[in-house]
C-alpha positions, -999 to +999 in steps of 0.1 A: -806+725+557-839+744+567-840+778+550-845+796+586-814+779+596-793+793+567-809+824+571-804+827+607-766+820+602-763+846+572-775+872+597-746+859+624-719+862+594-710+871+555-689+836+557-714+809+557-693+782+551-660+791+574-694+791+601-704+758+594-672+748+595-662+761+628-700+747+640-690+711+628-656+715+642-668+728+676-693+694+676-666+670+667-644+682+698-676+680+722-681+647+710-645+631+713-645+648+749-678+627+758-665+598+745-634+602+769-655+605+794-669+575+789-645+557+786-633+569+819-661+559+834-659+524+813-622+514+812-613+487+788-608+455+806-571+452+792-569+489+804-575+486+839-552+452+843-522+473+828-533+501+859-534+470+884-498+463+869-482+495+870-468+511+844-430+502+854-442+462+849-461+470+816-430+484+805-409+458+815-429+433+790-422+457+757-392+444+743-356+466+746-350+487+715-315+474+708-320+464+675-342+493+664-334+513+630-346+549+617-360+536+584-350+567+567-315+565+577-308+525+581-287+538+615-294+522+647-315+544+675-323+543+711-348+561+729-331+585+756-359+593+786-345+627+782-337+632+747-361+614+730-349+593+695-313+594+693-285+576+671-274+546+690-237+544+698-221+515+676-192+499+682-157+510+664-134+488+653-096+481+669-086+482+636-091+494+605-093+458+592-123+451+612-158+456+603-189+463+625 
């Protein structure tokens, strides 16, 4: 780094490296914002057929999360629009003879 630089951002601070930090930081976030922007200027072809779509048909192709299991837990879960993850019901036996 040109000695100027450093000694420009010694006189802005006692932290040099928490600036530097916060500099790169700052840069990264300009950067992803750019290339957002871009990109929503430049859609992805596969991006702009799921808009012509609609959302509602896009999601009609995902397959149904009946079958779905929290891998910590081994239980079945379903996604509630307003809940979020949630245990799936399962069924209970007639009987305490049957199984699952």
């Amino acid at each position: 780094m040109p000695q100027e630089i450093v000694e420009e951002i010694d006189r802005m601070t006692n932290n040099r490296s928490r600036f530097i930090l916060d500099a790169v930081r700052h840069e990264l976030d300009r950067q992803r914002r750019e290339e957002l922007r871009l990109s929503l200027r430049n859609p992805h072809a596969e991006a702009s057929q799921v808009a012509e779509w609609g959302l509602g048909e896009w999601c009609a192709g995902l397959p149904d999360d009946s079958d779905l299991l929290d891998p910590a837990s081994g239980r079945p879960v379903r996604w509630q629009p307003d809940e979020g993850w949630s245990s799936a019901p399962t069924s209970i036996p007639d009987s305490p003879d049957e199984e699952n």
